[in-house]
VOBA-1610 file (N, C-alpha, C; in pm, whole numbers, padded with zeros to 5 digits, always signed):
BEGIN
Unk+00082-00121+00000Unk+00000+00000+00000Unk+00086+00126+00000Unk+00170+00097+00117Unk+00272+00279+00075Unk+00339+00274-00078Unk+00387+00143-00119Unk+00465+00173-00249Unk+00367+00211-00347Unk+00256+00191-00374Unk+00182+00246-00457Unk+00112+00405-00433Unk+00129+00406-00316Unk+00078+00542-00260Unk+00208+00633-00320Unk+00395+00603-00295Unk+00441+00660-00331Unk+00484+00698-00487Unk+00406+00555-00549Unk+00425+00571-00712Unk+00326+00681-00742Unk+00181+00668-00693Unk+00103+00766-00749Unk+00182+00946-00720Unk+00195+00952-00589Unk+00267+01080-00570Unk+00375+01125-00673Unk+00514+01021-00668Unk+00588+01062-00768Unk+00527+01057-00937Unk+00436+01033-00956Unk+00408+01047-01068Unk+00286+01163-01075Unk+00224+01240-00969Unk+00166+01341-00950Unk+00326+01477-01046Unk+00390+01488-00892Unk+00473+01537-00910Unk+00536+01581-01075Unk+00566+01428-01112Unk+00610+01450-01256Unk+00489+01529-01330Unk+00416+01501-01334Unk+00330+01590-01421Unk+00331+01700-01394Unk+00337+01756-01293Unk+00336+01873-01257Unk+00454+01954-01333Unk+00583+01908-01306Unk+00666+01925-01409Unk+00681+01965-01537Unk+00627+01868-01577Unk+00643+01826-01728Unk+00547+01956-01784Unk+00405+01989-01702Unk+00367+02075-01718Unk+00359+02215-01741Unk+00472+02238-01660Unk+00470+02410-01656Unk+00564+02450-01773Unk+00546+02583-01793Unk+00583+02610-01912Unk+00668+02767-01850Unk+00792+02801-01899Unk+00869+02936-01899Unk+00775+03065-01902Unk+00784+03133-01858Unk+00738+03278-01887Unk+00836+03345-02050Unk+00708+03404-02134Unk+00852+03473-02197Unk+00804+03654-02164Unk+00898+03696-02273Unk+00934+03868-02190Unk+00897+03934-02332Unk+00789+04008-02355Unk+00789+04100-02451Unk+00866+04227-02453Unk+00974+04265-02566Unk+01043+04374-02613Unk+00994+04430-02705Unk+01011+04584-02708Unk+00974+04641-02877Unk+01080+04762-02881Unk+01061+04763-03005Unk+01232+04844-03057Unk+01158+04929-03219Unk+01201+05072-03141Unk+01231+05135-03031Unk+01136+05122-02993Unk+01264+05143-02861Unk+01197+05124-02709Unk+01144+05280-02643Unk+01073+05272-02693Unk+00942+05383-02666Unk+00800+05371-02654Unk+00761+05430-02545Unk+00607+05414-02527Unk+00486+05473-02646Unk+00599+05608-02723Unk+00506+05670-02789Unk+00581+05684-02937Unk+00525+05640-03037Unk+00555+05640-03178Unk+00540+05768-03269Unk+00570+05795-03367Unk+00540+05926-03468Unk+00451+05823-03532Unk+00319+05837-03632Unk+00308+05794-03742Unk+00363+05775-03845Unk+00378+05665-03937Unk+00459+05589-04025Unk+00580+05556-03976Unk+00632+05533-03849Unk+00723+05470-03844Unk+00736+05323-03822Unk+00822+05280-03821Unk+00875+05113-03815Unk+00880+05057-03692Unk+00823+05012-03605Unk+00829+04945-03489Unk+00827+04784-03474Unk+00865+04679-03429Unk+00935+04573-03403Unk+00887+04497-03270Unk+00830+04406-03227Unk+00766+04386-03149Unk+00811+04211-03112Unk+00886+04152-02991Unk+00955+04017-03003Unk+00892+03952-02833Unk+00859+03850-02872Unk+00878+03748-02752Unk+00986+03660-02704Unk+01094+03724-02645Unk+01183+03643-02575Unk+01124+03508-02484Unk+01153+03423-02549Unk+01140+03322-02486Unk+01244+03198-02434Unk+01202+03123-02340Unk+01307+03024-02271Unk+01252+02919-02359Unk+01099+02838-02394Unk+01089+02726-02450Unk+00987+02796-02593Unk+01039+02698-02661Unk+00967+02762-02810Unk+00883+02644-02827Unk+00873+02543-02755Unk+00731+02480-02812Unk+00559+02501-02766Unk+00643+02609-02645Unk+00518+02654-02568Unk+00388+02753-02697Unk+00460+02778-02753Unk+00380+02804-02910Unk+00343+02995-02896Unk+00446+03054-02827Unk+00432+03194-02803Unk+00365+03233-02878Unk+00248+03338-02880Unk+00143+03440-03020Unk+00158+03579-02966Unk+00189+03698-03049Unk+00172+03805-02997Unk+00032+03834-03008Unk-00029+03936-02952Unk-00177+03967-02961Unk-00192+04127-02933Unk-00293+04211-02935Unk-00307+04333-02895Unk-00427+04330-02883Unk-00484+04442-02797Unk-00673+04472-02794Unk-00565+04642-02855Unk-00656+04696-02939Unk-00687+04866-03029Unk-00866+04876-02951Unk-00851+05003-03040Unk-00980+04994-03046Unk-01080+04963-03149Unk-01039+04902-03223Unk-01068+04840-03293Unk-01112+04685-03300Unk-00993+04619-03240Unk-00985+04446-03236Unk-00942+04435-03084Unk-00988+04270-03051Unk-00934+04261-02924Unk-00891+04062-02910Unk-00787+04125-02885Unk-00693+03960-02883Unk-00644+03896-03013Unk-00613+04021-03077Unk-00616+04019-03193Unk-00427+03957-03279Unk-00442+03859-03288Unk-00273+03784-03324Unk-00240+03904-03417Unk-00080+03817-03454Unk+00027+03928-03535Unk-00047+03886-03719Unk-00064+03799-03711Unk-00109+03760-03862Unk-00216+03893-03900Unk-00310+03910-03808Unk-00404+04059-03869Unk-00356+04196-03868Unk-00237+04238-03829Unk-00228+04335-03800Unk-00098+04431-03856Unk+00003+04268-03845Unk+00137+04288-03865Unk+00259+04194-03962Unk+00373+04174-03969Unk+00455+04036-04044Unk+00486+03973-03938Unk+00440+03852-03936Unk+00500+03771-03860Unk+00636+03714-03916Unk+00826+03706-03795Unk+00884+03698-03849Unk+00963+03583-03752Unk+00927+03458-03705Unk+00954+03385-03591Unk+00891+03433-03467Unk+00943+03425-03359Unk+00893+03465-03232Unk+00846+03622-03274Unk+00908+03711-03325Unk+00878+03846-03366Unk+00751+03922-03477Unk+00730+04027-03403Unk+00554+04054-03536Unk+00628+04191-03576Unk+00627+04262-03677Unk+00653+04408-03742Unk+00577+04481-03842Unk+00530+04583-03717Unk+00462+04723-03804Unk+00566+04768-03893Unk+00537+04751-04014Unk+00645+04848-04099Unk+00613+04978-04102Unk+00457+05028-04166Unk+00434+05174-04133Unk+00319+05202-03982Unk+00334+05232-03952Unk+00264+05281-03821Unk+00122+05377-03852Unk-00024+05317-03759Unk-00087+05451-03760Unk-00145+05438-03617Unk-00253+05537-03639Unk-00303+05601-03458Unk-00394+05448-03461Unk-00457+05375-03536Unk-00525+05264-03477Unk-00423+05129-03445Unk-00260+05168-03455Unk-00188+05090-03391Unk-00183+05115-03218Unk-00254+05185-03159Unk-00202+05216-03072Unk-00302+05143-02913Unk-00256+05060-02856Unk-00284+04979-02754Unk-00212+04918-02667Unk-00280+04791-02686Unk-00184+04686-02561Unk-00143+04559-02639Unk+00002+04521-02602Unk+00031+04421-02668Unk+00138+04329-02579Unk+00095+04172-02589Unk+00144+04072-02508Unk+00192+03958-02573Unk+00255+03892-02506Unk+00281+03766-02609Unk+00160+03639-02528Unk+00105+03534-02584Unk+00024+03463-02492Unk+00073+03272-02578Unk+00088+03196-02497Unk+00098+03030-02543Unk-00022+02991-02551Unk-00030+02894-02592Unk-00116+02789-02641Unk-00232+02740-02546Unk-00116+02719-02415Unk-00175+02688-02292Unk-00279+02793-02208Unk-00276+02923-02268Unk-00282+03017-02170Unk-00197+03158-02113Unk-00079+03098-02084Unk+00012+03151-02004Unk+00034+03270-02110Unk+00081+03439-02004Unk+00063+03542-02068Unk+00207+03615-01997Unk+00250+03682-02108Unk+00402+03772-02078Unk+00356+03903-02042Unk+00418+03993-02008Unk+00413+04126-01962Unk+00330+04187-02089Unk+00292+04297-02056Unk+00211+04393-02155Unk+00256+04509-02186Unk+00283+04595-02284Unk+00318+04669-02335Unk+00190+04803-02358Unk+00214+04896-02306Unk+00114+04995-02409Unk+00221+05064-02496Unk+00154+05099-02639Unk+00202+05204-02721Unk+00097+05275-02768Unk+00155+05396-02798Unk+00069+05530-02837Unk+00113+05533-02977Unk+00062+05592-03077Unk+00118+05630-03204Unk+00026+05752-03217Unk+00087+05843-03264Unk+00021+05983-03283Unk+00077+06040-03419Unk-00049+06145-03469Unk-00054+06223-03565Unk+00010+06341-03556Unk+00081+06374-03433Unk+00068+06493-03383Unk+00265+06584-03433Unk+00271+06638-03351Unk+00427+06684-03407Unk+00523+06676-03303Unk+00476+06592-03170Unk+00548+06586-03099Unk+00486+06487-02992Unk+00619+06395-02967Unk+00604+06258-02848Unk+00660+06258-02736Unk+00673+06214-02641Unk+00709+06234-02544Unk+00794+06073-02561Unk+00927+06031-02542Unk+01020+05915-02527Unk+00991+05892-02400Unk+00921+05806-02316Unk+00939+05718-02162Unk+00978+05561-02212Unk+01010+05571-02111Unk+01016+05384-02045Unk+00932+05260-02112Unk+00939+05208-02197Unk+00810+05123-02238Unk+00800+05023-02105Unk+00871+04991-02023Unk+00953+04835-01933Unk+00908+04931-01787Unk+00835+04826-01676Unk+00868+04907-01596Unk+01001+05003-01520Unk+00999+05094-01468Unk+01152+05123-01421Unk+01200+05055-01283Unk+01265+05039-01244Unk+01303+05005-01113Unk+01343+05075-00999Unk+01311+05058-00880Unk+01341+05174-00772Unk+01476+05202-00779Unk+01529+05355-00775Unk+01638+05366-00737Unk+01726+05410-00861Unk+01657+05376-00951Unk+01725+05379-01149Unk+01687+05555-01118Unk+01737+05599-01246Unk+01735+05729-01289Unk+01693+05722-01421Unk+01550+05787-01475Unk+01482+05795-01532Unk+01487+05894-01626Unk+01530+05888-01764Unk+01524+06034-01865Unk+01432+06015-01976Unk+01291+06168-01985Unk+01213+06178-02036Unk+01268+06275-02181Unk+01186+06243-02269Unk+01259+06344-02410Unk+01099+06365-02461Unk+01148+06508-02461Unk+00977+06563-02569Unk+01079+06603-02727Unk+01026+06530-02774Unk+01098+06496-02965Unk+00969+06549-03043Unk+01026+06656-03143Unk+00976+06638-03250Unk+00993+06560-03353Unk+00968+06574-03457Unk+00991+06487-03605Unk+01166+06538-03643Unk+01164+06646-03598Unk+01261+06721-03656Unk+01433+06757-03574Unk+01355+06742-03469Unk+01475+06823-03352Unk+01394+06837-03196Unk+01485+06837-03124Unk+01437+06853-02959Unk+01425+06964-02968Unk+01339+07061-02893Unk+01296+07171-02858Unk+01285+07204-02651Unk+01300+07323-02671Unk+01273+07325-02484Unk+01134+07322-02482Unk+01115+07248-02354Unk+00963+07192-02352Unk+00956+07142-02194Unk+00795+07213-02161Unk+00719+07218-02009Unk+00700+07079-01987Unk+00753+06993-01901Unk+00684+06871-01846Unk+00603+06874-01739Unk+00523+06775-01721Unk+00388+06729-01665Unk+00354+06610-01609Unk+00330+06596-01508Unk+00296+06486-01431Unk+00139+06473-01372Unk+00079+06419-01411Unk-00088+06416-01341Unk-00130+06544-01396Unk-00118+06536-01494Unk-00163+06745-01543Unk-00083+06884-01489Unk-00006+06821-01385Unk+00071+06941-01268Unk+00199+06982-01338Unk+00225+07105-01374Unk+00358+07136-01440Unk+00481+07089-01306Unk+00576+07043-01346Unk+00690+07000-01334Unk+00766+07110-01294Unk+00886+07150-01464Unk+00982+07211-01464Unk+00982+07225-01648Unk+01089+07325-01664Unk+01069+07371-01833Unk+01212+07292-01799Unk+01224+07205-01924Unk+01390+07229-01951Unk+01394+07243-02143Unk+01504+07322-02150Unk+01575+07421-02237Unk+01622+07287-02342Unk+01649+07210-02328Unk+01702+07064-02395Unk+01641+07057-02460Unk+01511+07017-02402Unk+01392+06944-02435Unk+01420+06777-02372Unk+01512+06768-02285Unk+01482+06606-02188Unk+01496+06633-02026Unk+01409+06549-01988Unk+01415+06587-01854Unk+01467+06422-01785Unk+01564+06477-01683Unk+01607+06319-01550Unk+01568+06307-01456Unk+01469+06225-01440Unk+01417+06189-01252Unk+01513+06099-01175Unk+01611+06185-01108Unk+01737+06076-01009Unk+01662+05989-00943Unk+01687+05885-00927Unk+01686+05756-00848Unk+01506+05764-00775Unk+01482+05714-00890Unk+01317+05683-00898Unk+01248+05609-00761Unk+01116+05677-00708Unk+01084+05597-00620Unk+00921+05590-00666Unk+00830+05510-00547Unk+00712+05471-00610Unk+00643+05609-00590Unk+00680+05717-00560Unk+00592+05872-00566Unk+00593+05942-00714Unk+00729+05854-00791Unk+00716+05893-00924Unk+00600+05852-01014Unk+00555+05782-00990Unk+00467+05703-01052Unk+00328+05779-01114Unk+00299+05739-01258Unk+00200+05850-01310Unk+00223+05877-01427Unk+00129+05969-01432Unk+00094+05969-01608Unk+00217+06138-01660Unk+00311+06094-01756Unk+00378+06190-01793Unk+00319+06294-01903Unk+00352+06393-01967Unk+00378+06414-02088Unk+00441+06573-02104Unk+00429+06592-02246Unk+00524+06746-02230Unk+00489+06860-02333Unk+00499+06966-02379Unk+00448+07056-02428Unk+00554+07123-02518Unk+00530+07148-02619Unk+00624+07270-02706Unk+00537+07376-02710Unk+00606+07486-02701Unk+00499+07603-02756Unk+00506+07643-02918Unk+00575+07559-02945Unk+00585+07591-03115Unk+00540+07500-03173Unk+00515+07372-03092Unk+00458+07256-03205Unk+00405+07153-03120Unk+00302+07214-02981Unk+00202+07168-02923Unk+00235+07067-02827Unk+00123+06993-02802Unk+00137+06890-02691Unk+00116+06734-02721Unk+00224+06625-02629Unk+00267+06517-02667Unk+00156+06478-02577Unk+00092+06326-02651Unk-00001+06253-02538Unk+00079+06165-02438Unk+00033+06138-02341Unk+00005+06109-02214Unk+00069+05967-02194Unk+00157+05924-02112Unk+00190+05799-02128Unk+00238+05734-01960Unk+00209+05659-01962Unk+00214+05591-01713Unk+00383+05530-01758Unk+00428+05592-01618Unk+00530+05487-01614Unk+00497+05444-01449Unk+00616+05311-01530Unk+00532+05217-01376Unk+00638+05214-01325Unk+00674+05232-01185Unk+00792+05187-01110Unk+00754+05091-00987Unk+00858+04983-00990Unk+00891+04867-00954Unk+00941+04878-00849Unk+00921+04798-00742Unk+00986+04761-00617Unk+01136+04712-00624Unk+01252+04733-00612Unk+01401+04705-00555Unk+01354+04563-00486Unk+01444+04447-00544Unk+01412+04324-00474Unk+01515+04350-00358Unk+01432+04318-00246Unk+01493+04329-00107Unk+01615+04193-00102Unk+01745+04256-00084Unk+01890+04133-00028Unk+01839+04102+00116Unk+01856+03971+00116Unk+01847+03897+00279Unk+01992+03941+00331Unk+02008+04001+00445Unk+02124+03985+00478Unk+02114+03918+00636Unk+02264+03860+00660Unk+02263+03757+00772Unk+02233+03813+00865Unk+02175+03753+00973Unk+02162+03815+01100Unk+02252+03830+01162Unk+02254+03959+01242Unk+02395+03952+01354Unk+02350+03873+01506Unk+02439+03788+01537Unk+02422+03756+01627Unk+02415+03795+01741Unk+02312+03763+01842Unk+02318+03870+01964Unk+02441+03889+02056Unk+02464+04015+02119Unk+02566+04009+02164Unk+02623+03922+02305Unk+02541+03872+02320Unk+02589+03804+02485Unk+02660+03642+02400Unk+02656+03655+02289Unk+02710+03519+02238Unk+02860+03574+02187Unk+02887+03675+02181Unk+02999+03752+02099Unk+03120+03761+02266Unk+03239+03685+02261Unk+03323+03708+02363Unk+03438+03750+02353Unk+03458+03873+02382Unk+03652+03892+02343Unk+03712+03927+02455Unk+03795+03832+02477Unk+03923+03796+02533Unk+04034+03941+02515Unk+04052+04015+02678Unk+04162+04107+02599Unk+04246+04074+02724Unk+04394+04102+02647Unk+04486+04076+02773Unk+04504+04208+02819Unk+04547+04163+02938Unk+04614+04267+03046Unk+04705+04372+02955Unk+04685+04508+03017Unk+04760+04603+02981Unk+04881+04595+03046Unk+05027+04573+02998Unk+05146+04600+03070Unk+05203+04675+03143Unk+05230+04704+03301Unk+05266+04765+03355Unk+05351+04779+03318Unk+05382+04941+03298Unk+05503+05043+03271Unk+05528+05111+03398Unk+05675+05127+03429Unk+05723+05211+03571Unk+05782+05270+03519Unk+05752+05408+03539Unk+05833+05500+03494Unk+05974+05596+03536Unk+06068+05591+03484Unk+06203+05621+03554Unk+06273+05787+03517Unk+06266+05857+03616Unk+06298+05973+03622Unk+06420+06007+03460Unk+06401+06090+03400Unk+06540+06140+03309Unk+06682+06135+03348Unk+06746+06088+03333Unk+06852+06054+03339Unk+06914+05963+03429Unk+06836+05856+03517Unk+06833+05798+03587Unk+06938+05682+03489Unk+07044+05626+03651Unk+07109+05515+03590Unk+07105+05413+03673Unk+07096+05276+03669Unk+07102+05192+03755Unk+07227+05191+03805Unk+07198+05161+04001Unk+07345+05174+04045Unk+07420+04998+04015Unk+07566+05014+03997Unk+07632+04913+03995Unk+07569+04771+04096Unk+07645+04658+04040Unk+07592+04536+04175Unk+07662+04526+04308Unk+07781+04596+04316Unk+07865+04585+04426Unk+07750+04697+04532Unk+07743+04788+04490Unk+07668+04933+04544Unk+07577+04875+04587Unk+07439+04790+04525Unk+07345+04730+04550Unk+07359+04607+04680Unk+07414+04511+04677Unk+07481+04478+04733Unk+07519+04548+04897Unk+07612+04566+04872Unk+07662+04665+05021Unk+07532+04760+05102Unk+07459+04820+04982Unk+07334+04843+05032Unk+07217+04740+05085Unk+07213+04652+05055Unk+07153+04519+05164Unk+07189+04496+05245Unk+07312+04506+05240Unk+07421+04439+05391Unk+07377+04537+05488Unk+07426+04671+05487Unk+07402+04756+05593Unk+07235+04782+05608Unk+07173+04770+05529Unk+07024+04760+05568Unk+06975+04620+05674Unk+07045+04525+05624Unk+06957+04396+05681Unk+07076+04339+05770Unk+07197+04395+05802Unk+07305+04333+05913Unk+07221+04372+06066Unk+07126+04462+06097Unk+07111+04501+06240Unk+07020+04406+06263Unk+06897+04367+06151Unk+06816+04232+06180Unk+06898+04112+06201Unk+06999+04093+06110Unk+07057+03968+06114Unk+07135+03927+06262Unk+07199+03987+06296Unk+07265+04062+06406Unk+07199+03993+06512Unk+07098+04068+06533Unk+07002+04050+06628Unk+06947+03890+06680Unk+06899+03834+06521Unk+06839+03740+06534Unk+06939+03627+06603Unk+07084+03618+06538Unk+07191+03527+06593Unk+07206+03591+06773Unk+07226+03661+06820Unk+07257+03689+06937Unk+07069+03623+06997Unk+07006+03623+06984Unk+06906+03570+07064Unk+06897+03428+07031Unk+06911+03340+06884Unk+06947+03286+06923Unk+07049+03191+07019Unk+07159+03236+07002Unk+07304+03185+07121Unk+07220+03182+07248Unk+07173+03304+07305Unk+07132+03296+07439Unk+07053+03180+07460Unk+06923+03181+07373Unk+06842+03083+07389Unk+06910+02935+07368Unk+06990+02874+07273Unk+07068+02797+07313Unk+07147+02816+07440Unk+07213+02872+07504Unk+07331+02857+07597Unk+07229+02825+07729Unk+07090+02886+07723Unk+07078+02877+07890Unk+07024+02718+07866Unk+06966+02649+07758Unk+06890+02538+07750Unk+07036+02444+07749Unk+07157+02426+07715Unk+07220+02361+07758Unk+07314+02382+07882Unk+07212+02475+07965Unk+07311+02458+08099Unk+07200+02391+08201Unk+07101+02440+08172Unk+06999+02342+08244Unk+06999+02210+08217Unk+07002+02149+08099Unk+07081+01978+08086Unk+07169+01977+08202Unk+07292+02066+08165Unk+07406+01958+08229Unk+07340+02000+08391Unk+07339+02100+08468Unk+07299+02031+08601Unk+07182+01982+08577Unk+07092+01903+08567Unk+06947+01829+08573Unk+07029+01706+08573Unk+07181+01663+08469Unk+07281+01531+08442Unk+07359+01532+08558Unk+07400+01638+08614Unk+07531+01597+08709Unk+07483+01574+08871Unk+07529+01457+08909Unk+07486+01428+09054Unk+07556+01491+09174Unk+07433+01472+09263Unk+07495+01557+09405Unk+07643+01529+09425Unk+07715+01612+09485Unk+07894+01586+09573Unk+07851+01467+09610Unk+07770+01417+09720Unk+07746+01279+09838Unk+07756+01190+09723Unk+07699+01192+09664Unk+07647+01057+09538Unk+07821+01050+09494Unk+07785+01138+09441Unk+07951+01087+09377Unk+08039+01016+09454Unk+08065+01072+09560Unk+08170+01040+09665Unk+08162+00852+09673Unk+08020+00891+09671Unk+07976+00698+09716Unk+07998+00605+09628Unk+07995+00658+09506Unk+08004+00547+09388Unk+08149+00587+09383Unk+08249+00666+09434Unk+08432+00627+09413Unk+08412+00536+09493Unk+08397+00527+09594Unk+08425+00416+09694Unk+08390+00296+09670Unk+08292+00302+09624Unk+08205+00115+09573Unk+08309+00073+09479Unk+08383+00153+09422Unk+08464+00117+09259Unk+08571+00112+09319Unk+08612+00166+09422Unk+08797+00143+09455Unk+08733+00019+09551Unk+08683-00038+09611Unk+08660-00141+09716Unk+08643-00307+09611Unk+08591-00265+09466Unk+08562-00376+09406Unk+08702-00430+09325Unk+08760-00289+09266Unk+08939-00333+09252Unk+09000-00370+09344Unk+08994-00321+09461Unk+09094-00398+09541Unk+09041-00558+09594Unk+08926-00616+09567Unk+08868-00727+09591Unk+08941-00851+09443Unk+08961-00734+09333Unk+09019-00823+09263Unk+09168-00831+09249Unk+09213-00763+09303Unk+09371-00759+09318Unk+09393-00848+09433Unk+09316-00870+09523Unk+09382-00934+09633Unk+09311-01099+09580Unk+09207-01130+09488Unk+09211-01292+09393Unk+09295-01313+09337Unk+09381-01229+09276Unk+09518-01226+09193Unk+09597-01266+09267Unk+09631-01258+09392Unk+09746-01276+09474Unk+09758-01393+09557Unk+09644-01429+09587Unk+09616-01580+09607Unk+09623-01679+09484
//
């Protein structure tokens, strides 16, 4: 029962696999949100697997989900507007067979005499962002616009948003006073993928070991150490009155403890007297066996 339980699983699994299919990434070149009329634009599905059967598509207002075969040349993964007009102008994706759908694109194409160049791709936090109001002909200085709200004029005719955050976000466009106003185009800005970084470890786990600081003694300027004889002789007369001392108390304390021995050892005058006599009385007891 488990081995079949684990065949069905691993063979869940595999399908699951076998199933999924790559994301691909729609590009268009140029890479601009907003077109002149009659120009040439280029439109590609980068893809990881090509049997997933990538189709480009667009909704206009005109058509909706509408493949590259109606609209455009299909040229492999890639579809191309050769001349451009204002009913090119929508949303366009790449989509598989299965379903599965790539990022979306808007483009604008205008009649007009002037476009505004943004971002077709979202931007990313932190990037630095440059807008261009283009004529057909030449850049001009030109008023930019955000949510309808004037901006700033620049004299160029391109404007740089340093290191983009999500407050940038919104509908651009820009103005000539000699050759009118560019339509309207969102740029989207993207979240900065957050780096994991390691944790620091708390500090009661962190131990450093420092050694002892070395005592330094410090010695007057010009100080010299005295010779060893000097040193020397200077002990002697410092420590001879202890030494001195200590030998003379000892002697005493020896001398009186061996005088109390010897009288506590030596016997009374009477005693003595008595034991000569016992000893001259026992020689002459043997001198006079000798003579017999």
């Amino acid at each position: 029962m488990m081995e079949e339980t684990s065949l069905l699983l691993l063979l869940f699994v595999s399908s699951l696999l076998c199933c999924t299919t790559n994301q691909a990434h729609l590009t268009v070149s140029p890479s601009s949100s907003q077109l002149f009329e009659g120009e040439f634009v280029s439109l590609s599905c980068e893809e990881d697997d090509s049997s997933a059967g990538w189709t480009l598509r667009r909704n206009t207002t005109r058509e909706t989900r509408a493949e590259c075969d109606s609209w455009g040349g299909s040229a492999g993964s890639s579809c191309n507007i050769s001349v451009t007009a204002p009913w090119d102008s929508g949303v366009y994706w790449c989509e598989s067979r299965k379903g599965a759908t790539s990022n979306s694109i808007n483009i604008t194409v205008t009649g007009g005499s002037v476009i505004l160049q943004s971002p077709v791709l979202p931007v990313m936090e932190g990037d630095d962002v440059t807008l261009h109001c283009k004529t057909k002909t030449s850049n001009l200085p030109a008023d930019f616009y955000k949510d309808g709200s004037f901006i700033r004029t620049e004299p160029a005719g391109h404007m740089t948003i340093h290191r983009v955050s999500k407050s940038h976000e919104g509908l651009y466009k820009c103005h000539s006073s000699s050759h009118g106003e560019s339509p309207s185009s969102w740029i989207t800005v993207t979240e900065k993928p957050s780096t994991t970084s390691q944790p620091t470890p708390p500090s009661w786990i962190t131990v450093t070991a420092t050694a002892p600081a070395p005592v330094c003694v410090t010695l007057p300027i010009g100080y010299v150490a005295p010779p060893l004889v000097f040193r020397l002789a200077y002990h002697l007369v410092v420590f001879s009155p202890y030494l001195i001392s200590t030998l003379l108390m000892m002697s005493l304390y020896r001398h009186r403890t061996t005088g109390y021995d010897i009288s506590m050892a030596t016997p009374p005058p009477n005693q003595a007297a008595e034991g000569l006599a016992e000893e001259y009385d026992d020689i002459m007891e043997v001198t006079t066996e000798h003579h017999f």
